[in-house]
Backbone as CSV, one residue per row, in Angstrom:
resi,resn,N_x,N_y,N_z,CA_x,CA_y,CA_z,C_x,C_y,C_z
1,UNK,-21.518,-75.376,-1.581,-20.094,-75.152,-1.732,-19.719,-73.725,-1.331
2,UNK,-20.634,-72.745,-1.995,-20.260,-71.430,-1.359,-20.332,-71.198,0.160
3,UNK,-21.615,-71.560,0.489,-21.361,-71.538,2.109,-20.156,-72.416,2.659
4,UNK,-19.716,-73.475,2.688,-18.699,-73.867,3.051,-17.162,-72.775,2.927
5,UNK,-17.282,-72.010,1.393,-15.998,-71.615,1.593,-16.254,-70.015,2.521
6,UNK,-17.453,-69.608,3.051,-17.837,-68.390,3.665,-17.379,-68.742,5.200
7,UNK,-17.832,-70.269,5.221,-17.711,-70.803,6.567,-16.612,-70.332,6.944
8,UNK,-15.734,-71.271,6.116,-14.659,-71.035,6.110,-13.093,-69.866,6.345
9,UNK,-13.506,-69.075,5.978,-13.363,-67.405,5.564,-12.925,-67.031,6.714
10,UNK,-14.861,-67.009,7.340,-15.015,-66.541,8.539,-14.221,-66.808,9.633
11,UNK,-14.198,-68.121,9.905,-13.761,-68.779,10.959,-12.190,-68.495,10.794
12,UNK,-11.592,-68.499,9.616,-9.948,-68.306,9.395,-9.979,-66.248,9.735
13,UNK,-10.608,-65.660,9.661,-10.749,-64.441,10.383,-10.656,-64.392,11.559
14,UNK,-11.750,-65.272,11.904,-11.604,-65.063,13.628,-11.022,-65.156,14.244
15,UNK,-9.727,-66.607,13.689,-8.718,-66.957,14.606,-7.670,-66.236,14.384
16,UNK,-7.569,-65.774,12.993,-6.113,-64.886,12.828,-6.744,-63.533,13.665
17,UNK,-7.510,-62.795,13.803,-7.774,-61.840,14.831,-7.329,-62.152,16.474
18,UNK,-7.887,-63.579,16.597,-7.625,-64.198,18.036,-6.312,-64.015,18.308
19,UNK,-5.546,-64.413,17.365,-4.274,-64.541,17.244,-3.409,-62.959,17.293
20,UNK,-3.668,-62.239,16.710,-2.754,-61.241,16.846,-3.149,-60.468,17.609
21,UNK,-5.018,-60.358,18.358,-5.002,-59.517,19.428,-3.971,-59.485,20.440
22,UNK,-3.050,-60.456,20.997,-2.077,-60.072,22.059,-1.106,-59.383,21.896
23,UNK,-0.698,-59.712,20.560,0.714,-58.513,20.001,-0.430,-56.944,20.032
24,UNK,-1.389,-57.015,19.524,-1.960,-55.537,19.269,-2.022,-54.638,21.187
25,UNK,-2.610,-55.709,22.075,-2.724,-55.297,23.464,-1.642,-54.932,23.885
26,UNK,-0.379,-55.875,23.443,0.848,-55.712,24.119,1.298,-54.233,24.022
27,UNK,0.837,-53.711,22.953,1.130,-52.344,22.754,0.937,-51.038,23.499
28,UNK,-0.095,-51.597,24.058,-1.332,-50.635,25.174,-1.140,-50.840,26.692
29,UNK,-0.737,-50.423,27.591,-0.553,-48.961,27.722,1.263,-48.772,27.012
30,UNK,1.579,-47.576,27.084,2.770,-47.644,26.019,4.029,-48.315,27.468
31,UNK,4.989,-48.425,26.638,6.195,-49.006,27.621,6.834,-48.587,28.477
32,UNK,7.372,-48.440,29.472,7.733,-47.864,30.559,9.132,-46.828,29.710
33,UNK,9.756,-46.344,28.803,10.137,-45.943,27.648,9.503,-44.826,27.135
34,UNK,8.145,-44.506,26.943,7.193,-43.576,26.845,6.660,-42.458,27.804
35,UNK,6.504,-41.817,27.582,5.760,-40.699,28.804,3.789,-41.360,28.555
36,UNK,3.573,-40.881,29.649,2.046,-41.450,29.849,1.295,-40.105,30.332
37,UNK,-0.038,-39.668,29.603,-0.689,-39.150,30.213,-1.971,-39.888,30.547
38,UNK,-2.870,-38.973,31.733,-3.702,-39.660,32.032,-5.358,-39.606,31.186
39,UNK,-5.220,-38.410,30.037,-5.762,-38.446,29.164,-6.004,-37.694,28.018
40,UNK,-6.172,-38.227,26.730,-5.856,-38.233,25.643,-6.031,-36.812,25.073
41,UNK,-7.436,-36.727,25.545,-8.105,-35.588,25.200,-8.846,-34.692,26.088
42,UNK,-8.790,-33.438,26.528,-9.017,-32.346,27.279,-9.746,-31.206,26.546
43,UNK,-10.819,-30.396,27.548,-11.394,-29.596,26.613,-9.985,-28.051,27.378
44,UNK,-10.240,-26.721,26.599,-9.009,-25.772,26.972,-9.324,-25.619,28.562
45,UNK,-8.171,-25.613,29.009,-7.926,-25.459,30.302,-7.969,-26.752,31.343
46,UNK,-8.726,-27.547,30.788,-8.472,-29.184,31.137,-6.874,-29.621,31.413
47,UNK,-6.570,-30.325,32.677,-5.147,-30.690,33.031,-5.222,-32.190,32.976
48,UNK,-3.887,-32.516,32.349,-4.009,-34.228,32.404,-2.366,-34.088,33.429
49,UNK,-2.361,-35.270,33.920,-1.130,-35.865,34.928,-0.127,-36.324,33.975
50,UNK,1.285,-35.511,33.604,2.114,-36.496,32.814,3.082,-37.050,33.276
51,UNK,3.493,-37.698,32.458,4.734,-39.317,33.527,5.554,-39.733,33.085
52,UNK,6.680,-40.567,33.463,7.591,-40.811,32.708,8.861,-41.645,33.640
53,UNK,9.438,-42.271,33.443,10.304,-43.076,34.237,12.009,-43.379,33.003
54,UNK,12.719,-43.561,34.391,14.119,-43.972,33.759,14.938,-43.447,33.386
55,UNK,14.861,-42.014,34.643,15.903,-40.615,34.845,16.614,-41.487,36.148
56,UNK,17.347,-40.441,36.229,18.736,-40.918,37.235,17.752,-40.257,38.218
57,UNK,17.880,-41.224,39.543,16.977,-40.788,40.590,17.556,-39.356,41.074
58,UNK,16.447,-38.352,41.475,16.954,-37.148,42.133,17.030,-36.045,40.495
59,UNK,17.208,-36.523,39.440,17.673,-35.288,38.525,16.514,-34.531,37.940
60,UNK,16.764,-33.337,37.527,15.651,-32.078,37.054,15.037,-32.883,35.807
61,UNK,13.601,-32.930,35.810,13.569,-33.427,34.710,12.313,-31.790,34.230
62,UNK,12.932,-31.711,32.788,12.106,-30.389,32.439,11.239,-30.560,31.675
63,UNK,9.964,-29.965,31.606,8.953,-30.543,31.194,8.299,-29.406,30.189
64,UNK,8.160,-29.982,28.359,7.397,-28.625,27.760,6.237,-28.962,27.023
65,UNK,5.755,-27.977,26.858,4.279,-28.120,25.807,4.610,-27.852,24.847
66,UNK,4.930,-28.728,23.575,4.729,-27.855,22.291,6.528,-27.274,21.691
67,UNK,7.242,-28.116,22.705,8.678,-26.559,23.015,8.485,-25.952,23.750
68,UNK,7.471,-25.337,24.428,7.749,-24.501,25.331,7.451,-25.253,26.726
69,UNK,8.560,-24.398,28.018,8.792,-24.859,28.861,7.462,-24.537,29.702
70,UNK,7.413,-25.687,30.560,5.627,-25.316,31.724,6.348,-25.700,32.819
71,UNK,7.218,-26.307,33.386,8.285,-26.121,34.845,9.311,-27.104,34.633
72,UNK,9.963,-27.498,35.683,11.130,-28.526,35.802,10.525,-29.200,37.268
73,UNK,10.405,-30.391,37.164,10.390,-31.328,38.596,11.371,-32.351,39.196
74,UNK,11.724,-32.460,39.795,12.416,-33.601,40.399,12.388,-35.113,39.960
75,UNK,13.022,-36.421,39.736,12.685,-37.241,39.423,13.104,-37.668,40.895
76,UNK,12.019,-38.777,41.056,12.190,-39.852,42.450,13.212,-40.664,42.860
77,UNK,13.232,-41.734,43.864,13.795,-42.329,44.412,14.111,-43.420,43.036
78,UNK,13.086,-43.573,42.359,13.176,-44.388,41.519,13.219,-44.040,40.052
79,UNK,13.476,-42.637,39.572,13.594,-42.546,38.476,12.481,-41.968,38.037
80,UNK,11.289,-41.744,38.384,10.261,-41.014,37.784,9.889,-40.077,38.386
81,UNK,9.045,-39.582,37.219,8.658,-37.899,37.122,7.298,-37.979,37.363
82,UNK,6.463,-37.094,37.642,5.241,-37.081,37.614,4.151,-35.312,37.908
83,UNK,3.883,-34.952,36.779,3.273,-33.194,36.886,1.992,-33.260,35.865
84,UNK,1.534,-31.975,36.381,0.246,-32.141,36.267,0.310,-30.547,34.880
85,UNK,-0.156,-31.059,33.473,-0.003,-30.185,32.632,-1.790,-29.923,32.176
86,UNK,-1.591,-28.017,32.453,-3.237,-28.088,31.777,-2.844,-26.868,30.153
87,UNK,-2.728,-27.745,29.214,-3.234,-26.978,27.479,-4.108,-26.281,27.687
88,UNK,-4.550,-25.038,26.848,-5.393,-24.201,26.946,-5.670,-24.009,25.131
89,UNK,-4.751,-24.298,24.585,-4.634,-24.376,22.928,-5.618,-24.657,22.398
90,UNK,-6.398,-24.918,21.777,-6.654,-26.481,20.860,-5.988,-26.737,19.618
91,UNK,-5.565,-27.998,19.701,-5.318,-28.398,18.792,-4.601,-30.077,19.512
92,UNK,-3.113,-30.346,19.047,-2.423,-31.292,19.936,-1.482,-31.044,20.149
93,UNK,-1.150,-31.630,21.510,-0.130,-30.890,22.564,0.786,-32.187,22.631
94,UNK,2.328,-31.860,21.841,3.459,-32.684,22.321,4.304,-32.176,23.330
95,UNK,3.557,-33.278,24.789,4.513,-33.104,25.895,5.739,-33.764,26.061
96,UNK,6.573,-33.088,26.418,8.380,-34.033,26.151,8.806,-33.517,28.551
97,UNK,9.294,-34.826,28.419,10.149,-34.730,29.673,11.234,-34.896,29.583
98,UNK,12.709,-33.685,30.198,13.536,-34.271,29.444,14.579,-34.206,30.530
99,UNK,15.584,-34.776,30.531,16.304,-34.970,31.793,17.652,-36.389,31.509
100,UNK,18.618,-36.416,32.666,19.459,-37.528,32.806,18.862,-38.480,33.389
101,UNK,18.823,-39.391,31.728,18.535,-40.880,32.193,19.282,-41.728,33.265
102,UNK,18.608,-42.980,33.381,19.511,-43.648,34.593,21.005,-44.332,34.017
103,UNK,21.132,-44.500,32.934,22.475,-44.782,32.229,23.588,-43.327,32.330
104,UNK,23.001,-42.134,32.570,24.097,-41.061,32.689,23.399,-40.219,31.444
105,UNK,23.113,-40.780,30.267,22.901,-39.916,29.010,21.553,-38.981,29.038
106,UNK,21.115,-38.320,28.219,20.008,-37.303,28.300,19.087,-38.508,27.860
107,UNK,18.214,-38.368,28.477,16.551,-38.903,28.194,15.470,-37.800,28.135
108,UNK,14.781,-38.258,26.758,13.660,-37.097,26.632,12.271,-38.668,26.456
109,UNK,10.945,-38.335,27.215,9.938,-39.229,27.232,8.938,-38.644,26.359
110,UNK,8.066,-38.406,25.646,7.015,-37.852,25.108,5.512,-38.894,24.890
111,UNK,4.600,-37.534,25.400,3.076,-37.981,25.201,2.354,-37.152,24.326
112,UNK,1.329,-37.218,23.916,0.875,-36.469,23.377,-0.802,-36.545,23.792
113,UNK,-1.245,-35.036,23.743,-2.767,-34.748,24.382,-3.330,-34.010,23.532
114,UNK,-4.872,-34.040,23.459,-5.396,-33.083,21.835,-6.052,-32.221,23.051
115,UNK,-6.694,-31.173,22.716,-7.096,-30.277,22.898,-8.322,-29.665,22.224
116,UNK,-9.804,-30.264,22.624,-11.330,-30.209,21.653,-12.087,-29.101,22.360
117,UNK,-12.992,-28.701,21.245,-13.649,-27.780,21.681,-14.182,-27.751,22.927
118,UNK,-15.322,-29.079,22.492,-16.316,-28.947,24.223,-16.449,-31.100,23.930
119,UNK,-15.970,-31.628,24.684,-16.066,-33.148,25.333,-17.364,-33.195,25.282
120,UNK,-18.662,-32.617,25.979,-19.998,-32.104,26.436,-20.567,-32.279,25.275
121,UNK,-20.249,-31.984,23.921,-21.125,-32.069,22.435,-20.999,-33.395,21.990
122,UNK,-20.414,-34.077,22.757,-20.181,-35.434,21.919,-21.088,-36.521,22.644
123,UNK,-21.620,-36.254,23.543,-22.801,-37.168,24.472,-23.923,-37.074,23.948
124,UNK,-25.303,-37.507,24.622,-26.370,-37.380,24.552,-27.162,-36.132,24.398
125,UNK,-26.367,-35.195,24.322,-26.861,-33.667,24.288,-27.656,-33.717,23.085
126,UNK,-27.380,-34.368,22.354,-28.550,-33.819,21.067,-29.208,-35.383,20.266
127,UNK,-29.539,-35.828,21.421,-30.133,-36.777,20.854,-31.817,-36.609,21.316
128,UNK,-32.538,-35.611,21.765,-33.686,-35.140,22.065,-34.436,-34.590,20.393
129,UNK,-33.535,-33.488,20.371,-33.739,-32.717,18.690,-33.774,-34.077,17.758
130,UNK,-32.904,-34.980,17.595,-32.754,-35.832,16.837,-34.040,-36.637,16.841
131,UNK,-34.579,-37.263,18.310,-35.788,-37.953,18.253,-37.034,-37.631,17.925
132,UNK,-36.684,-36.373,18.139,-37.642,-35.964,17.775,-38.279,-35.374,16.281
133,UNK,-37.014,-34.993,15.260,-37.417,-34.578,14.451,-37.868,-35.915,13.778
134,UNK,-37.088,-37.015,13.888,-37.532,-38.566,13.348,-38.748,-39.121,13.671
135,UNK,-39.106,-38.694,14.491,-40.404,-39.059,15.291,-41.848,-38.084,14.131
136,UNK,-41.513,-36.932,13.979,-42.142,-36.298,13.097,-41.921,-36.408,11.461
137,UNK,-41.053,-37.025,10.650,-40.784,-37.494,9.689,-41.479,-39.016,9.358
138,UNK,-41.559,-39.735,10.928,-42.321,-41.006,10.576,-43.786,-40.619,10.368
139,UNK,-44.431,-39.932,11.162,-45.706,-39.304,11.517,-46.339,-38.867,10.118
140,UNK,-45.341,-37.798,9.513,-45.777,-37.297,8.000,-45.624,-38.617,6.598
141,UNK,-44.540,-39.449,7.059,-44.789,-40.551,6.406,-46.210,-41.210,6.545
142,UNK,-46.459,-41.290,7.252,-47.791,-42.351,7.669,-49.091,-41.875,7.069
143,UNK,-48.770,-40.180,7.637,-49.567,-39.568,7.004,-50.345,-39.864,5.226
144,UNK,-48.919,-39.270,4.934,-48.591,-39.459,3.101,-49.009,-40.681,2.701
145,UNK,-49.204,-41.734,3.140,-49.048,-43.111,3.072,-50.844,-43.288,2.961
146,UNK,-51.481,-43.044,4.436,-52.804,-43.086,4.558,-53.856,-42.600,3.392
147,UNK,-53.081,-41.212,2.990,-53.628,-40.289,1.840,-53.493,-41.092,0.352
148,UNK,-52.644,-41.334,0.429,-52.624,-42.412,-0.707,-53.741,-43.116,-0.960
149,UNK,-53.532,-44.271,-0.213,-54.304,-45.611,-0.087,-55.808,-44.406,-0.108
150,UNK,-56.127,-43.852,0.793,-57.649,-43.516,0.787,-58.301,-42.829,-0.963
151,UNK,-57.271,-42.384,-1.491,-57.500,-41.380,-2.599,-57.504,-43.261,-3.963
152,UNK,-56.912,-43.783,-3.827,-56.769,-44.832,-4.423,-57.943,-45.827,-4.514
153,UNK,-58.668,-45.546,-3.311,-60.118,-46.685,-2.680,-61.320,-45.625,-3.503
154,UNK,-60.880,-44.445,-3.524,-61.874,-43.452,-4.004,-62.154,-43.818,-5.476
155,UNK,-61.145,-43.609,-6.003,-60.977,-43.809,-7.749,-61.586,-44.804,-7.955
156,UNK,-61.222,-46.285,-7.007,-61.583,-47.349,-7.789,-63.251,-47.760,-7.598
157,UNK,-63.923,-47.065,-6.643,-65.471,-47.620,-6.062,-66.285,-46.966,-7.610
């Protein structure tokens, strides 16, 4: 009976997951409504591409880090913007584009980018030290282990 209602459980998990993964995707990448960068996270001095659509074609669209201004660009034939912002900060960087939307009124787009120490520490860089000290912790286990058992065979002869 218990396994049946585990069965059960499970399988009513899976499908309600099945099920709302498309509303959750739909979310991703953000809506043409949003500014887009091309990535999330930058180490200082790292530049991401930011973006944004649904200015009145041709108008200044001004672009800041944080509040503060980093230039003004042109919007296209079609309404979008597109510049290349490099943070030097760390921490996170709210980029805003702001300009006349294609309705006439002010449009401001915003992305946001973090700013990490070093990208480089988060790889395989220290998984050598790691194997190795585990590698020597099993070794002294085995050790400890052997010493045992032999001191144990001693006592009992």
């Amino acid at each position: 009976m218990m396994l049946r209602r585990c069965a059960a459980t499970g399988t009513l998990t899976i499908l309600l997951g099945m099920a709302l993964a498309p509303a959750a995707a739909a979310q991703y990448p953000p809506t043409s409504s949003s500014g887009r960068v091309t990535a999330g996270r930058v180490e200082p001095g790292g530049c991401v591409t930011f973006s944004g659509d649904g200015f009145e074609p041709g108008t200044d669209v001004t672009v800041t880090d944080n509040d503060t201004e980093v230039r003004t660009v042109q919007a296209t034939d079609t309404g979008a913007f597109s510049t290349s912002v490099c943070p030097t900060v760390l921490g996170v960087h709210i980029l805003r584009g702001t300009g006349t939307g294609a309705n006439g009124g002010e449009r401001t787009v915003t992305a946001e980018v973090t700013v990490v120490e070093s990208l480089s520490a988060t790889g395989a860089s220290n998984v050598l030290p790691t194997l190795g000290a585990g590698a020597t912790l099993v070794a002294l286990g085995s050790g400890l282990a052997y010493l045992a058992r032999r001191r144990r065979r001693v006592v009992l002869a």
